[in-house]
PDB file with one MODEL, atoms N, CA, C and O in Angstrom:
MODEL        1
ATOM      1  N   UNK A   1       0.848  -1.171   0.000  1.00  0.00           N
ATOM      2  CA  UNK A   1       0.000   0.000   0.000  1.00  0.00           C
ATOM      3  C   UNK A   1       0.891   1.230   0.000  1.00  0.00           C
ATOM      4  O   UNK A   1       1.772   1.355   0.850  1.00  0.00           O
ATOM      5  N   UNK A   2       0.675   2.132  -0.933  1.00  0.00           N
ATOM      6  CA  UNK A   2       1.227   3.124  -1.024  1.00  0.00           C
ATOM      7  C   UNK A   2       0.574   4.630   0.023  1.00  0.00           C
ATOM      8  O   UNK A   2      -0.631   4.881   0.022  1.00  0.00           O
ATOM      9  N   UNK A   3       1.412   5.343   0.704  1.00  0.00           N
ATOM     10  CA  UNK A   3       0.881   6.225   1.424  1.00  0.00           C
ATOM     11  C   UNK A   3       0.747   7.587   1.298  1.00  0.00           C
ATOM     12  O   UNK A   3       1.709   8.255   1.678  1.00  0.00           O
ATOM     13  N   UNK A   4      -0.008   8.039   0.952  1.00  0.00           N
ATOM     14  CA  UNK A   4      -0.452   9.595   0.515  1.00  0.00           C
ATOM     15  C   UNK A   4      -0.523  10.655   1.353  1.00  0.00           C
ATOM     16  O   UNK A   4      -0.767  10.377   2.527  1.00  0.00           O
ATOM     17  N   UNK A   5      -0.374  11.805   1.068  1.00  0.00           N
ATOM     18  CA  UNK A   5       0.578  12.594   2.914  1.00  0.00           C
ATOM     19  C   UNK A   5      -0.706  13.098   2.905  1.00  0.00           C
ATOM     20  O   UNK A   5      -0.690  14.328   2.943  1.00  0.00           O
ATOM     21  N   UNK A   6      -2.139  12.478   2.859  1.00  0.00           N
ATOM     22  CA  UNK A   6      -2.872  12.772   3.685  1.00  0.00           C
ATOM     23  C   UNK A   6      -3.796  11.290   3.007  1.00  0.00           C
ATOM     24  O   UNK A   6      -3.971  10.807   1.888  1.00  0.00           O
ATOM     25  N   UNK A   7      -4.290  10.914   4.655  1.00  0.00           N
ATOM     26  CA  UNK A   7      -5.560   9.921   4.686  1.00  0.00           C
ATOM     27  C   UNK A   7      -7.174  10.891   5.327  1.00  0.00           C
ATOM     28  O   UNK A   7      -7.381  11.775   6.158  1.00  0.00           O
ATOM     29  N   UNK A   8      -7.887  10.203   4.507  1.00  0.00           N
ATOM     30  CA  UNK A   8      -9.178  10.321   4.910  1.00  0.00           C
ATOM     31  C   UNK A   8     -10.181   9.599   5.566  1.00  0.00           C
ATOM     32  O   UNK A   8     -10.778   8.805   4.839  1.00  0.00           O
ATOM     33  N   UNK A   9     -10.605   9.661   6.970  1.00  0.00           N
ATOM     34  CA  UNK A   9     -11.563   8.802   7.220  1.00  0.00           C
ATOM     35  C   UNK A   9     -12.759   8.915   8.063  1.00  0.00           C
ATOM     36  O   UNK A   9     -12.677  10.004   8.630  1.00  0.00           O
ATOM     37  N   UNK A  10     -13.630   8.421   8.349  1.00  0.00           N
ATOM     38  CA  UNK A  10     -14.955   8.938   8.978  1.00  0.00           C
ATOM     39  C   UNK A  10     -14.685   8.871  10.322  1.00  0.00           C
ATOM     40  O   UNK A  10     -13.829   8.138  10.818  1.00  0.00           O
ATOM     41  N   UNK A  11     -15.354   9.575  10.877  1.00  0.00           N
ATOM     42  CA  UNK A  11     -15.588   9.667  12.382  1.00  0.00           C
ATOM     43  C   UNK A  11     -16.729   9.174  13.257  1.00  0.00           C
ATOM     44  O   UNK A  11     -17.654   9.502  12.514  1.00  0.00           O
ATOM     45  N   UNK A  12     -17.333   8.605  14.334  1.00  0.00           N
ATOM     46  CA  UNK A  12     -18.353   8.243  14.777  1.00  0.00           C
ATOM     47  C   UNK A  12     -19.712   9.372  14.261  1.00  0.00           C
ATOM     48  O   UNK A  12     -20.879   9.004  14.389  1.00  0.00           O
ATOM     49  N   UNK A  13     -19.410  10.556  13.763  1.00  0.00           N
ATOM     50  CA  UNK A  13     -20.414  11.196  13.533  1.00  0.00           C
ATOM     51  C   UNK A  13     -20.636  10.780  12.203  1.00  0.00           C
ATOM     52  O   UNK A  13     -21.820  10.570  11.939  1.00  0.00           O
ATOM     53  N   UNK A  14     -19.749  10.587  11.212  1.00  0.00           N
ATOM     54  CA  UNK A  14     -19.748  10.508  10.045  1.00  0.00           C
ATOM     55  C   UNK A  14     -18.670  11.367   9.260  1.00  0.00           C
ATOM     56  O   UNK A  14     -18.461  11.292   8.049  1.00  0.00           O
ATOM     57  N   UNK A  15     -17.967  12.267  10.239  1.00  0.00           N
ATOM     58  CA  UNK A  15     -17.298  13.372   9.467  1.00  0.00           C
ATOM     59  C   UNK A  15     -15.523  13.028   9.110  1.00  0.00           C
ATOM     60  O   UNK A  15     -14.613  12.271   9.451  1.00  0.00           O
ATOM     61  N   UNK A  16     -15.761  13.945   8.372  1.00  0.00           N
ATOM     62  CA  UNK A  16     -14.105  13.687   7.264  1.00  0.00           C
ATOM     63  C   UNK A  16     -13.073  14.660   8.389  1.00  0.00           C
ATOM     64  O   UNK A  16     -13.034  15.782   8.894  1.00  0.00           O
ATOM     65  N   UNK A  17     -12.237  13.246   8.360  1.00  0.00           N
ATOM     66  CA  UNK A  17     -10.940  13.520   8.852  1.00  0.00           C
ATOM     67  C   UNK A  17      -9.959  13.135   8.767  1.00  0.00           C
ATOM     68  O   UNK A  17      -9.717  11.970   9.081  1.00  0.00           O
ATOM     69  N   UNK A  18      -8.896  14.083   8.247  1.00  0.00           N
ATOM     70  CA  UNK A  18      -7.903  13.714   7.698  1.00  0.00           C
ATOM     71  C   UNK A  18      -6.378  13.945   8.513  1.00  0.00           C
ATOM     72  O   UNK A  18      -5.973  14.715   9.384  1.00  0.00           O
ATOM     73  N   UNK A  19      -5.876  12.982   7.824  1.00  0.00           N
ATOM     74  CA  UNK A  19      -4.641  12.364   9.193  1.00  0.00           C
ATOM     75  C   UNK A  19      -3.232  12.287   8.056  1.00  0.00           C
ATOM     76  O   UNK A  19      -3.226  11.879   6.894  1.00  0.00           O
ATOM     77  N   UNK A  20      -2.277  12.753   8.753  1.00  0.00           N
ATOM     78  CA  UNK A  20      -1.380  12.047   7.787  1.00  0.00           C
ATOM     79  C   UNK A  20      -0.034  11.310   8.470  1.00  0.00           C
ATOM     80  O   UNK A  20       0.256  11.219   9.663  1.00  0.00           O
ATOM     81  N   UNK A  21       0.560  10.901   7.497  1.00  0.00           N
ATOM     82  CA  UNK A  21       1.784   9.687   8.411  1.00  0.00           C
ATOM     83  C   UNK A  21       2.902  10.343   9.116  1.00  0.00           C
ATOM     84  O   UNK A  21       3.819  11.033   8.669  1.00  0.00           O
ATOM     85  N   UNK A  22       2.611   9.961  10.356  1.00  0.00           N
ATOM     86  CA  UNK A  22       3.659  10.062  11.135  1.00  0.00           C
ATOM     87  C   UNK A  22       5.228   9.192  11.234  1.00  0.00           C
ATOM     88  O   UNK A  22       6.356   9.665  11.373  1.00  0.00           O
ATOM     89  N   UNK A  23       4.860   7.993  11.124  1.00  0.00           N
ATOM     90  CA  UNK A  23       5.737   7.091  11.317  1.00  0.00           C
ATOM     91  C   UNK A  23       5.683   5.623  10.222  1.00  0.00           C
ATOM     92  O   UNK A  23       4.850   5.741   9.324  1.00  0.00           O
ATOM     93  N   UNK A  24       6.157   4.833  10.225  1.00  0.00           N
ATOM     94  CA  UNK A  24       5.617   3.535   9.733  1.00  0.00           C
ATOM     95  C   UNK A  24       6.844   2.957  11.094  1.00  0.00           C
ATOM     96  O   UNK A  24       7.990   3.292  11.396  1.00  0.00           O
ATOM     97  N   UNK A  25       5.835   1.929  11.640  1.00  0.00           N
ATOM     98  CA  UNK A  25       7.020   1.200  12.509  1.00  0.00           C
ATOM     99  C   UNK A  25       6.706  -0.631  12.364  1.00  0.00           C
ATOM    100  O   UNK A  25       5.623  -0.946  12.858  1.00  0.00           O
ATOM    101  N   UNK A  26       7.252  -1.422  11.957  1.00  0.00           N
ATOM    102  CA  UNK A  26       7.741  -3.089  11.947  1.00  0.00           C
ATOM    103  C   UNK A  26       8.181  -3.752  13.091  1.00  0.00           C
ATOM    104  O   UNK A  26       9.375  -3.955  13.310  1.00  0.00           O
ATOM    105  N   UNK A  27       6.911  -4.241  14.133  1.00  0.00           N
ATOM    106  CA  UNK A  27       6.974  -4.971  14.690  1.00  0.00           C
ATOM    107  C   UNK A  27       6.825  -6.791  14.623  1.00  0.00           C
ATOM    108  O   UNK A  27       6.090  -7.386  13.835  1.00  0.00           O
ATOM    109  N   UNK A  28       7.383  -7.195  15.269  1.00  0.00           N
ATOM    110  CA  UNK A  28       7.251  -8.825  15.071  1.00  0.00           C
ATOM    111  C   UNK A  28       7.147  -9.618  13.622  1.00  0.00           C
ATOM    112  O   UNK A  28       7.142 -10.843  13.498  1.00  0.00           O
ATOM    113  N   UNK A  29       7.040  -8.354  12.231  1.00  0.00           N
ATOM    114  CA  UNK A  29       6.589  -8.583  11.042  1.00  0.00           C
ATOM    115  C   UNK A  29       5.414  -8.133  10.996  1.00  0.00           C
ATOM    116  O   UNK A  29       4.809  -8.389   9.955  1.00  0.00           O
ATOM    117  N   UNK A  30       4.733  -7.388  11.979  1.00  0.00           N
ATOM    118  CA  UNK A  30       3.681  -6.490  12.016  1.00  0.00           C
ATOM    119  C   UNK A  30       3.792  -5.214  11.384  1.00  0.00           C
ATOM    120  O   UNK A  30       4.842  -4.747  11.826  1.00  0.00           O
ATOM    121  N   UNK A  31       3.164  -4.205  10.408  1.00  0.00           N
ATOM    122  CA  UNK A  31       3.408  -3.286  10.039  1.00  0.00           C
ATOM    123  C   UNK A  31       2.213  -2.493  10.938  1.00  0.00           C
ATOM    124  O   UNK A  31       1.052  -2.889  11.032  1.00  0.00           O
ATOM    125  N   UNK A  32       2.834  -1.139  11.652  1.00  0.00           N
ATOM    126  CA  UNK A  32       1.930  -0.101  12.176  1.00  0.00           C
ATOM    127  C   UNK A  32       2.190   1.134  11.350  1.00  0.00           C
ATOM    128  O   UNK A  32       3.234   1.328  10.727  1.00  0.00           O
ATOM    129  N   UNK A  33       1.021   2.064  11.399  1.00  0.00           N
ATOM    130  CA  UNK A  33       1.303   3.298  10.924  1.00  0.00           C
ATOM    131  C   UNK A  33       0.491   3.786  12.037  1.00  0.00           C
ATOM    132  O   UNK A  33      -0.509   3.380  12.628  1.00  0.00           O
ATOM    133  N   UNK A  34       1.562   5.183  12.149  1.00  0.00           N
ATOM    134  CA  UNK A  34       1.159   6.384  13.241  1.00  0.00           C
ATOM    135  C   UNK A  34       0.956   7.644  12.765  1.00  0.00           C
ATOM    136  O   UNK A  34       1.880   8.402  12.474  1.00  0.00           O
ATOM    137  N   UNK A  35      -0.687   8.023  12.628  1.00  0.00           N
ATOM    138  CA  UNK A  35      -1.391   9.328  12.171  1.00  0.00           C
ATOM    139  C   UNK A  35      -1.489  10.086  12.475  1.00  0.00           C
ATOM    140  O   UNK A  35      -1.655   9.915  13.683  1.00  0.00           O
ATOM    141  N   UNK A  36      -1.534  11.206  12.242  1.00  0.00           N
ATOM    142  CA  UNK A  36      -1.795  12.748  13.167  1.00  0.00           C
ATOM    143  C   UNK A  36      -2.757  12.928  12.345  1.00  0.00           C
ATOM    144  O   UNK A  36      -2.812  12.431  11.219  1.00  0.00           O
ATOM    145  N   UNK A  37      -4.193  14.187  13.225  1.00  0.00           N
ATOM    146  CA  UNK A  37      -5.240  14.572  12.461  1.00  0.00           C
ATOM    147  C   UNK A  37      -3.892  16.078  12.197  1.00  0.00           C
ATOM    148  O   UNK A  37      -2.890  16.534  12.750  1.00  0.00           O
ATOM    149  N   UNK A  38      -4.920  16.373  10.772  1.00  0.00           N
ATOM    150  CA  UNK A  38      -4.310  17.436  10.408  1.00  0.00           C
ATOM    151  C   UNK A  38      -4.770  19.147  10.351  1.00  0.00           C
ATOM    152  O   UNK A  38      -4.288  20.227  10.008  1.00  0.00           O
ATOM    153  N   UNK A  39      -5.805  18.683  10.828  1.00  0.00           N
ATOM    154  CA  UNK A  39      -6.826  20.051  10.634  1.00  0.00           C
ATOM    155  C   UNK A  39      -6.597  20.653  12.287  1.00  0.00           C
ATOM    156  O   UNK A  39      -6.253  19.987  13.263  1.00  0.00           O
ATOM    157  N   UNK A  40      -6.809  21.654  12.245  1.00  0.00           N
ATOM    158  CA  UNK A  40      -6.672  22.447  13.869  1.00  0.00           C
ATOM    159  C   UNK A  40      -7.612  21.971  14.866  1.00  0.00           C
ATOM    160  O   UNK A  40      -7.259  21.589  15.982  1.00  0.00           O
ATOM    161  N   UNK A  41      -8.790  21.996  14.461  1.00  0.00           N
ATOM    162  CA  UNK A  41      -9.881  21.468  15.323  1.00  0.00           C
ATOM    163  C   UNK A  41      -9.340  20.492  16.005  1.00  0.00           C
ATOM    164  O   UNK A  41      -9.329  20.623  17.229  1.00  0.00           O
ATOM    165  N   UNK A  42      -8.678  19.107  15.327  1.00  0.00           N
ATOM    166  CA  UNK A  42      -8.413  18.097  15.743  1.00  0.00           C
ATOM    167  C   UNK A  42      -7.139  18.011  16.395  1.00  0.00           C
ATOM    168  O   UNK A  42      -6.763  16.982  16.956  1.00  0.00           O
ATOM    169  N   UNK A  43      -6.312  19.309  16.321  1.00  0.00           N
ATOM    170  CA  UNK A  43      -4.689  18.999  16.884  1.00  0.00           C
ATOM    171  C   UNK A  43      -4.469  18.841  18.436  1.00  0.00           C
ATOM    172  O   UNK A  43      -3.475  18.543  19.099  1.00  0.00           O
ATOM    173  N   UNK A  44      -5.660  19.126  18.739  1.00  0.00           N
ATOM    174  CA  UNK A  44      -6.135  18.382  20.657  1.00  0.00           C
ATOM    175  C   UNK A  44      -5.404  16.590  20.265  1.00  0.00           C
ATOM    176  O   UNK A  44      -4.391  16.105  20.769  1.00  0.00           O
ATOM    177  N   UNK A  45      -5.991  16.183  19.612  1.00  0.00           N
ATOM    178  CA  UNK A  45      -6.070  14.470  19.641  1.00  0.00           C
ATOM    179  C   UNK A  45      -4.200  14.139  19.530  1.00  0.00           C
ATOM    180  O   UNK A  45      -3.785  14.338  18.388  1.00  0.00           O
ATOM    181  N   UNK A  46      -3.388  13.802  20.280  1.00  0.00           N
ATOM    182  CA  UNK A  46      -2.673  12.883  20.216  1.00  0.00           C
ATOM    183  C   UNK A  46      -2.999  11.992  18.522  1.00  0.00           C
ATOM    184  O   UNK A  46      -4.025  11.869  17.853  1.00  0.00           O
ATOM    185  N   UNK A  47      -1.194  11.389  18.271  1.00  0.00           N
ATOM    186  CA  UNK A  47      -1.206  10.852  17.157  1.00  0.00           C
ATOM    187  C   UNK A  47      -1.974   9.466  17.133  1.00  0.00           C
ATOM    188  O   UNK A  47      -2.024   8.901  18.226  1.00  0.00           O
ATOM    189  N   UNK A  48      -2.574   8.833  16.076  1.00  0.00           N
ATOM    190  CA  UNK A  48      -3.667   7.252  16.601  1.00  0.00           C
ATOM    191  C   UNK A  48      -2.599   6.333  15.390  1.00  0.00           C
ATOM    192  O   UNK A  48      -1.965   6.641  14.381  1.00  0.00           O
ATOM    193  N   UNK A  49      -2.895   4.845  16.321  1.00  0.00           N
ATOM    194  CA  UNK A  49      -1.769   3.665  15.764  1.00  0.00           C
ATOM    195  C   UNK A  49      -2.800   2.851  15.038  1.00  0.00           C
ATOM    196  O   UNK A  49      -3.738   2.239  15.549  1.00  0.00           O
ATOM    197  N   UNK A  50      -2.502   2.931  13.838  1.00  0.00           N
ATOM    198  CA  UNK A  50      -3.173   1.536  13.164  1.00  0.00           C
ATOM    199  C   UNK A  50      -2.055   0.179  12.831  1.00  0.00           C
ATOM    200  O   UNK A  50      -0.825   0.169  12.882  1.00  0.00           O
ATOM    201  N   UNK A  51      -2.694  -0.546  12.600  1.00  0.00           N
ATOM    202  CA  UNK A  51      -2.159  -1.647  12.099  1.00  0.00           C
ATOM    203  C   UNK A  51      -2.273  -2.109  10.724  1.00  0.00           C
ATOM    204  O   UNK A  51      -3.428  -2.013  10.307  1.00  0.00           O
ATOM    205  N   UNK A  52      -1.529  -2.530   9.981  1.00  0.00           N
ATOM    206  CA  UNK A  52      -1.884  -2.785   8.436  1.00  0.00           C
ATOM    207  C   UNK A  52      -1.956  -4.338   8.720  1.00  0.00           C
ATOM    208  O   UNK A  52      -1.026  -5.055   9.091  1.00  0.00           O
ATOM    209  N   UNK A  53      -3.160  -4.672   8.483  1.00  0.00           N
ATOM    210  CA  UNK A  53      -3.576  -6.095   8.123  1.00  0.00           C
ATOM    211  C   UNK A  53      -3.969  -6.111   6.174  1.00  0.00           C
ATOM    212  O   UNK A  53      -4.401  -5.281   5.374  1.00  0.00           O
ATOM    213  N   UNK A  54      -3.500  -7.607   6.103  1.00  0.00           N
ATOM    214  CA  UNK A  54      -4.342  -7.670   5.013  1.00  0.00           C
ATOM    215  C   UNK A  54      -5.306  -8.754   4.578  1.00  0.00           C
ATOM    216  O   UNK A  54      -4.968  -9.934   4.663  1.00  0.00           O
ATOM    217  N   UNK A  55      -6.446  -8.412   4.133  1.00  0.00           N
ATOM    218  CA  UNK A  55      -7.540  -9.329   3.829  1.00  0.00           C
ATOM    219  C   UNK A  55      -7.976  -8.943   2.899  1.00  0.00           C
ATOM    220  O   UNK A  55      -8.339  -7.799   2.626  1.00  0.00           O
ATOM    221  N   UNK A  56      -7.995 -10.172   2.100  1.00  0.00           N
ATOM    222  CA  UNK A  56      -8.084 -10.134   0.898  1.00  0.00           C
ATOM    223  C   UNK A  56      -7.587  -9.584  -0.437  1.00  0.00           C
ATOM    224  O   UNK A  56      -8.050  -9.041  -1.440  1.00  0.00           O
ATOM    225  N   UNK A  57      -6.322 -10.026   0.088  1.00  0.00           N
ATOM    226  CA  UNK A  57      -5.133  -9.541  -0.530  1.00  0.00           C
ATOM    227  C   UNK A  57      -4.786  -7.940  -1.059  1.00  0.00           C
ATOM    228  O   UNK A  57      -4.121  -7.468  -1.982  1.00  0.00           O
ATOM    229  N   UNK A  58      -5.722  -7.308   0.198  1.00  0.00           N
ATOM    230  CA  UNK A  58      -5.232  -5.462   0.147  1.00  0.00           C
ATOM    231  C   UNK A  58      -4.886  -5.275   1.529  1.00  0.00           C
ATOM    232  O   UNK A  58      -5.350  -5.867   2.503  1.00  0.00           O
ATOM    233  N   UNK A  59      -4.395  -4.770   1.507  1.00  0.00           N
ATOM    234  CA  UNK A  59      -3.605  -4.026   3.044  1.00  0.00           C
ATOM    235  C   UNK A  59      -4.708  -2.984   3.463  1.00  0.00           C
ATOM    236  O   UNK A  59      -5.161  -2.155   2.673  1.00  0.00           O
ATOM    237  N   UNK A  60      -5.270  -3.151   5.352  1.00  0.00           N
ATOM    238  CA  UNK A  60      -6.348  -2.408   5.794  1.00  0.00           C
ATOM    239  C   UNK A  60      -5.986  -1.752   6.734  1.00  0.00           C
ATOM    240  O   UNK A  60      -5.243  -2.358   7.506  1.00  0.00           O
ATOM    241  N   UNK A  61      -6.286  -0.447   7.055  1.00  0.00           N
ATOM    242  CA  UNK A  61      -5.740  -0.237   8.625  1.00  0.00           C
ATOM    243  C   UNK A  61      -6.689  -0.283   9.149  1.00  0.00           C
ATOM    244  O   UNK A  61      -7.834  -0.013   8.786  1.00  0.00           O
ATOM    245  N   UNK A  62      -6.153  -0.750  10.360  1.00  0.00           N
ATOM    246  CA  UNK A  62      -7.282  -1.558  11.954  1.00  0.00           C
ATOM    247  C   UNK A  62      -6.482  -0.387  13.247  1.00  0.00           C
ATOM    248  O   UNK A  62      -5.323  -0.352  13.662  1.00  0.00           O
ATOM    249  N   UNK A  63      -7.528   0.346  13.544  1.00  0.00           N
ATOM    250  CA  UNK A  63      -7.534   1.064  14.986  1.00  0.00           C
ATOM    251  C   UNK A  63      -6.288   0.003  15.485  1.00  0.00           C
ATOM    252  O   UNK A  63      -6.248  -1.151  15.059  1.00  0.00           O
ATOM    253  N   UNK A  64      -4.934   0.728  16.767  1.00  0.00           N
ATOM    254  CA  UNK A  64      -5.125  -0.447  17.420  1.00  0.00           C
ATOM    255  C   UNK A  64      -5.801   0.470  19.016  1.00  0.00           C
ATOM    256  O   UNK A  64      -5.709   1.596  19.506  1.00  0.00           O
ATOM    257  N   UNK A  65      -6.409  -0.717  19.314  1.00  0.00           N
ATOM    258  CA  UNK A  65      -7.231  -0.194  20.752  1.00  0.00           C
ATOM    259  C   UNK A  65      -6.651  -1.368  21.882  1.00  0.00           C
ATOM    260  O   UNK A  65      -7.324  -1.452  22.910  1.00  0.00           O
ATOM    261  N   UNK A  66      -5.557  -2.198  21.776  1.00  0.00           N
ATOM    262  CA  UNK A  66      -5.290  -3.167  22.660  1.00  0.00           C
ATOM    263  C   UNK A  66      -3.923  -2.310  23.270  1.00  0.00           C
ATOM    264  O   UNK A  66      -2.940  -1.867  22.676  1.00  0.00           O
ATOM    265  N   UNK A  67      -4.336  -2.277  24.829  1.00  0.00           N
ATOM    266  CA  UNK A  67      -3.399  -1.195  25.449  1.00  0.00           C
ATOM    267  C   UNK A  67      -1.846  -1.683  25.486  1.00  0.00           C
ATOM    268  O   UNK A  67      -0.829  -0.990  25.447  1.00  0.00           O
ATOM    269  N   UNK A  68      -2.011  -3.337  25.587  1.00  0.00           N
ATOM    270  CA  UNK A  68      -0.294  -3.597  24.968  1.00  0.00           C
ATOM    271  C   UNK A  68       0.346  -3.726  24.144  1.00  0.00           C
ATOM    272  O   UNK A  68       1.575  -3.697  24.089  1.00  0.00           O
ATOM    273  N   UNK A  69      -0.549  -3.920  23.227  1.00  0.00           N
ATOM    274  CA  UNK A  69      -0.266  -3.563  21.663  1.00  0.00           C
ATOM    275  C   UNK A  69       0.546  -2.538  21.078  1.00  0.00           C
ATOM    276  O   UNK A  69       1.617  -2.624  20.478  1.00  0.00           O
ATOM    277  N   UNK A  70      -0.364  -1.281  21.448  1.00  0.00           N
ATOM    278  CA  UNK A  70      -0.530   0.219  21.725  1.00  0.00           C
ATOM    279  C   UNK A  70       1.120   0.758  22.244  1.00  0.00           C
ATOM    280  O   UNK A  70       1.850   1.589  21.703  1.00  0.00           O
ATOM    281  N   UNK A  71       1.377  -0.165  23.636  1.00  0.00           N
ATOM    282  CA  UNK A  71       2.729   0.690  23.874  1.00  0.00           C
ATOM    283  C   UNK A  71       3.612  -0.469  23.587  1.00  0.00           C
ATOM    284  O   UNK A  71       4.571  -0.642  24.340  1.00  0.00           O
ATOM    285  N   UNK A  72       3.433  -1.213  22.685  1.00  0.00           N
ATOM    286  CA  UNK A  72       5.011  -1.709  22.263  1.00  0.00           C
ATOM    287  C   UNK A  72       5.188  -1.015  21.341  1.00  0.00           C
ATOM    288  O   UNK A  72       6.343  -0.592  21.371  1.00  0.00           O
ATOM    289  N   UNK A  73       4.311  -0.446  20.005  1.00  0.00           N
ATOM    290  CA  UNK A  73       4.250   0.413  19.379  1.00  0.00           C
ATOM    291  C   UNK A  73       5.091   1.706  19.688  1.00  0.00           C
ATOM    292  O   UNK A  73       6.122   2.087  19.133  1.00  0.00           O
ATOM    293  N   UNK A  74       4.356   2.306  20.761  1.00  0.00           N
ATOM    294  CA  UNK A  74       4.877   3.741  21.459  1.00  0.00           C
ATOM    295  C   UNK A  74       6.154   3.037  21.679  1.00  0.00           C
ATOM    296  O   UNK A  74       7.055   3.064  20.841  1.00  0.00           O
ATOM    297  N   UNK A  75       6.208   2.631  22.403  1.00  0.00           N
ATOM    298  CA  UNK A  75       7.936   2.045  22.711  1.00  0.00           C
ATOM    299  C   UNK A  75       8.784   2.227  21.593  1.00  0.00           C
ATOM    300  O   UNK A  75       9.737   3.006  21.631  1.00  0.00           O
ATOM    301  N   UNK A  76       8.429   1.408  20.392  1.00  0.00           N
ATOM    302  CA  UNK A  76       9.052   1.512  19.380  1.00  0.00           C
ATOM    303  C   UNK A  76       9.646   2.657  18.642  1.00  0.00           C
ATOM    304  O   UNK A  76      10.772   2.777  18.160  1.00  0.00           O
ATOM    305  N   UNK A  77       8.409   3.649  18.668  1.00  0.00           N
ATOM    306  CA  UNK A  77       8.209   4.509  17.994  1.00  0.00           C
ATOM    307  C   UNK A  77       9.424   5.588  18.958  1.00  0.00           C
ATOM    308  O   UNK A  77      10.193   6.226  18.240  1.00  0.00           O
ATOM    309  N   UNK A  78       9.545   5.733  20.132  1.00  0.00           N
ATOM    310  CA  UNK A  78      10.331   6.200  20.866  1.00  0.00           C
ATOM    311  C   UNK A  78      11.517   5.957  20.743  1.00  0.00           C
ATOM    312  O   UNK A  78      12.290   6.852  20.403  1.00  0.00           O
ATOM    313  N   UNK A  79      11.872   4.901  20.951  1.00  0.00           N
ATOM    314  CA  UNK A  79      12.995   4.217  20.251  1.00  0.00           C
ATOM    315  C   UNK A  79      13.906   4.180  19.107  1.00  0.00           C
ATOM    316  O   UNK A  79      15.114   3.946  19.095  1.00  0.00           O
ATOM    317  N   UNK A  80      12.744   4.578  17.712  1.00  0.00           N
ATOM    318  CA  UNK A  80      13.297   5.199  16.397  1.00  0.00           C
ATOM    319  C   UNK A  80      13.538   6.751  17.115  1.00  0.00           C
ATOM    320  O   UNK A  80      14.741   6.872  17.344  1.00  0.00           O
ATOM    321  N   UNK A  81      12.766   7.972  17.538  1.00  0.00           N
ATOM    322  CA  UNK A  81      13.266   9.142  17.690  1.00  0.00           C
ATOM    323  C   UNK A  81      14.470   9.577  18.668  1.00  0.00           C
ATOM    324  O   UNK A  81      15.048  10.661  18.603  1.00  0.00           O
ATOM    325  N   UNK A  82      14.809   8.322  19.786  1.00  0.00           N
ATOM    326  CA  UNK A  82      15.965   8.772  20.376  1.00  0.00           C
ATOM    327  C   UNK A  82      16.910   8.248  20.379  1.00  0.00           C
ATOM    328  O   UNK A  82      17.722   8.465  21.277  1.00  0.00           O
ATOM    329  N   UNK A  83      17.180   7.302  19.312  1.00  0.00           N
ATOM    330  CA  UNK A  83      18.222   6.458  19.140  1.00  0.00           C
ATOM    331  C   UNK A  83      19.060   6.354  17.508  1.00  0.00           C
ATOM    332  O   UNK A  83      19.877   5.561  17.038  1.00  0.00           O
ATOM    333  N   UNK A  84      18.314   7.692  16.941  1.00  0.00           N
ATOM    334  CA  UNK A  84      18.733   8.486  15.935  1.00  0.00           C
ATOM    335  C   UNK A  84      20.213   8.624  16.144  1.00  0.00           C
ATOM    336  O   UNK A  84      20.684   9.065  17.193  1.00  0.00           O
ATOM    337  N   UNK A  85      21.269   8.055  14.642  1.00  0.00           N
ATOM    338  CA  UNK A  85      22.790   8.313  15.179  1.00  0.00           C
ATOM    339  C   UNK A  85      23.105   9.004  13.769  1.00  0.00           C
ATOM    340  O   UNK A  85      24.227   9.456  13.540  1.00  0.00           O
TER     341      UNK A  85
ENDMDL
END
């Protein structure tokens, strides 16, 4: 899947919001991507972790909402910014 410096996606209301890539991080052979909303309204929200699964032979991103999931991710992701040489 190719990544476009901005994603679009609905919100529990229905509304368009757009996020773009923060990171790509490779866990276990897991691929995550880390989004930022991009619009002001939304720059309250902390960046959100998806996961790229694929089914049916396209690559999907899946919320992740599993809290250990979540910070091996953050871990990771920490890890690429302070261990920069």
């Amino acid at each position: 899947m190719e990544y476009k410096e901005t994603m679009t996606f609905l919100d529990e209301e229905g509304n368009k919001v757009q996020f773009e890539p923060i990171a790509e991080i490779f866990l276990e052979e897991i691929k995550y991507l880390i989004l930022a909303p991009t619009e002001e309204k939304d720059k309250d929200e902390d960046a959100f972790v998806f996961r790229v699964d694929v089914e049916d032979e396209k690559e999907v991103l899946n919320l992740v909402d599993d809290d250990a999931e979540f910070e091996k991710v953050k871990k990771e992701y920490k890890n690429l910014l302070y261990n920069k040489e």
